[in-house]
C-alpha positions as CSV (number, residue, x, y, z in Angstrom):
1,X,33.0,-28.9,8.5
2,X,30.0,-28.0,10.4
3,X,26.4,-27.7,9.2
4,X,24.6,-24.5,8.9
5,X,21.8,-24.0,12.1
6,X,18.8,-25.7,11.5
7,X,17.4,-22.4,11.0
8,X,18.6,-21.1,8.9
9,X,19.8,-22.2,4.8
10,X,23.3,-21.9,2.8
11,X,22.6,-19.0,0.5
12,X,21.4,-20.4,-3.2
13,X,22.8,-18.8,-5.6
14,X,21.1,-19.7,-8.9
15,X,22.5,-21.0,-12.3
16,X,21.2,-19.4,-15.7
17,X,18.7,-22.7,-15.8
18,X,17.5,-21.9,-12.3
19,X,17.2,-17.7,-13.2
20,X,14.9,-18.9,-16.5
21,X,12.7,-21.5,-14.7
22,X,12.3,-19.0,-12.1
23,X,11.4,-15.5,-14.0
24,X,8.8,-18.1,-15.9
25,X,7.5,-19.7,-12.6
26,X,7.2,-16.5,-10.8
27,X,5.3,-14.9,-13.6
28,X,3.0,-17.8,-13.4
29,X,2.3,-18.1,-10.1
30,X,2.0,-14.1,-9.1
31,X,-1.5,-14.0,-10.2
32,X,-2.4,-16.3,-7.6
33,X,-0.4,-14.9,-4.5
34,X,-3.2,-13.3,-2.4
35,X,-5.4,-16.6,-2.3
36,X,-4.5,-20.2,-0.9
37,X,-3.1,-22.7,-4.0
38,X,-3.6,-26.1,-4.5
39,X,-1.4,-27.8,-6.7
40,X,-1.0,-30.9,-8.5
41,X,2.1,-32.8,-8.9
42,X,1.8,-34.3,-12.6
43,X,2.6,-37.9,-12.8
44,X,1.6,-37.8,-8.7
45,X,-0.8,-40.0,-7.5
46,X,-0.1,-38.0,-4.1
47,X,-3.4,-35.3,-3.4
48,X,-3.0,-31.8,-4.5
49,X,-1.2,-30.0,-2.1
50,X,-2.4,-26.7,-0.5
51,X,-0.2,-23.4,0.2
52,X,-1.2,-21.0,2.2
53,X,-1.1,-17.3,0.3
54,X,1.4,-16.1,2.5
55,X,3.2,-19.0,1.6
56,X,2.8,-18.0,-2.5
57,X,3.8,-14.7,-1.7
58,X,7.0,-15.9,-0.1
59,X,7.2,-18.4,-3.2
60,X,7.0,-15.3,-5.5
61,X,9.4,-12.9,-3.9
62,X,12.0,-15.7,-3.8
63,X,11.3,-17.0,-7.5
64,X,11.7,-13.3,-8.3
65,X,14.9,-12.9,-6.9
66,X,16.2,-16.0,-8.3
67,X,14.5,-14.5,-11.6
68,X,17.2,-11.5,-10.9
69,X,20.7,-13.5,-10.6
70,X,20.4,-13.1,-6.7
71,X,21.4,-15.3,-4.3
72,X,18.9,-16.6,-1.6
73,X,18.7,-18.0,1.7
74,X,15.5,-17.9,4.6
75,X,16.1,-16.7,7.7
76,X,13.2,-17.1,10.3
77,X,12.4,-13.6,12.1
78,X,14.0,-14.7,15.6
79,X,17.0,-16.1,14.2
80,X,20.3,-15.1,16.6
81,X,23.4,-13.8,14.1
82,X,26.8,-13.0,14.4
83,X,28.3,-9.4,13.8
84,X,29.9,-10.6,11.2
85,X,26.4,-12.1,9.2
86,X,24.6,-8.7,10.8
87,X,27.2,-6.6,9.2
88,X,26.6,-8.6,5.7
89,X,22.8,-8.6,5.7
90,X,23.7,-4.8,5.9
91,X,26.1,-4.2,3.4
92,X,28.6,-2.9,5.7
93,X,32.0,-3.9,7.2
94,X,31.8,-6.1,10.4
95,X,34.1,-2.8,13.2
96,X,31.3,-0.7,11.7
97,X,28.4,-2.6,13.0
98,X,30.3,-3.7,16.4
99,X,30.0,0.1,16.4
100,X,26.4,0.8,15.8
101,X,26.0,-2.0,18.7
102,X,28.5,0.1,21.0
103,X,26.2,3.1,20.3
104,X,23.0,0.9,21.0
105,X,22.0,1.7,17.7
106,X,20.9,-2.0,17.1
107,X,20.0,-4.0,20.2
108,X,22.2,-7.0,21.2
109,X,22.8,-10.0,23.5
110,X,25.7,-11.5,24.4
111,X,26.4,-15.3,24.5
112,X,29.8,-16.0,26.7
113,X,32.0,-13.3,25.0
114,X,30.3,-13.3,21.8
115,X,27.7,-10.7,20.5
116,X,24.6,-12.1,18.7
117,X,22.0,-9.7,16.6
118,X,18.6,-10.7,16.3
119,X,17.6,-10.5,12.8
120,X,14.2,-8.5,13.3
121,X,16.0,-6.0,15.8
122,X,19.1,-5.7,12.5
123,X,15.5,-5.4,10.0
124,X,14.2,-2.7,11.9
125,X,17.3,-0.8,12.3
126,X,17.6,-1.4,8.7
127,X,13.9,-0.4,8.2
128,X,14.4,2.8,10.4
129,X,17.5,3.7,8.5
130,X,16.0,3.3,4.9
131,X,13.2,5.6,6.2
132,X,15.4,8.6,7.1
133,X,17.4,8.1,4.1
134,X,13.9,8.2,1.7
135,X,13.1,11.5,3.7
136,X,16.4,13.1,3.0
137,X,16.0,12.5,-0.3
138,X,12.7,14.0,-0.7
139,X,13.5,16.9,1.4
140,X,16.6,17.3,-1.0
141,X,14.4,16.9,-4.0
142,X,11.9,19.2,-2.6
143,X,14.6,21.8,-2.3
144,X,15.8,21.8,-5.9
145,X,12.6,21.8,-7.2
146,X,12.2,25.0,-5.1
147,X,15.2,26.8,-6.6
148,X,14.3,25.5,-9.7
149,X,17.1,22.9,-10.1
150,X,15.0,20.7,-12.1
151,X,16.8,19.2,-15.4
């Protein structure tokens, strides 16, 4: 069996222990996740380590996620994937996104015969795409309240 890339992590999906700690831990810490944090490792005698805030706010989003039953993984921004990871990160099946790259809809590369996504082009298609769909839905909502199709 092979290891995952080193960058990126084996999705975490987390037990009802892990979904308690972290809805408690999240809470906790996202008062603090605009500033730096030092922290203190009780029954340490190593020196308080120091997170950055954008480090916190990761901390939090995750923790929050984990606090909601999801499953988890980080992905760095330039990571390369395969259709078939693309097509997952989307929610969609793996001949429809070989399709959106056919289209150029979502730029690609090839490595030897194989296409490869990067993961901020597939977030800003996905970005794009959530964008139109939030303005058809306002333009639809716009038009009932117009005829008066309010409940």
């Amino acid at each position: 069996m092979s290891a995952a890339p080193s960058h990126q992590l084996d999705p975490v999906a987390p037990s009802e222990h892990d979904i308690e700690l972290a809805r408690e831990s999240s809470r906790q810490l996202a008062p603090f996740a605009t500033q730096d944090l030092r922290i203190k490792i009780q029954g340490s005698n190593q020196p308080a380590l120091e997170l950055p805030a954008a480090a916190v706010r990761l901390l939090v989003h995750l923790l929050t996620q984990m606090a909601e039953g999801n499953a988890v993984t980080l992905m760095p921004i330039h990571a390369q994937l395969t259709t078939q990871q693309a097509a997952d990160l989307l929610g969609v099946s793996r001949p429809f996104l070989v399709k959106l790259l056919d289209e150029q809809r979502i730029p690609f590369h090839k490595v030897g015969t194989h296409r490869r996504v990067l993961f901020r082009d597939l977030m800003a298609y996905k970005a794009r795409t959530d964008g139109a769909r939030h303005e058809a839905l306002d333009e639809l909502t716009r038009q009932a309240q117009d005829l008066d199709m309010g409940y």
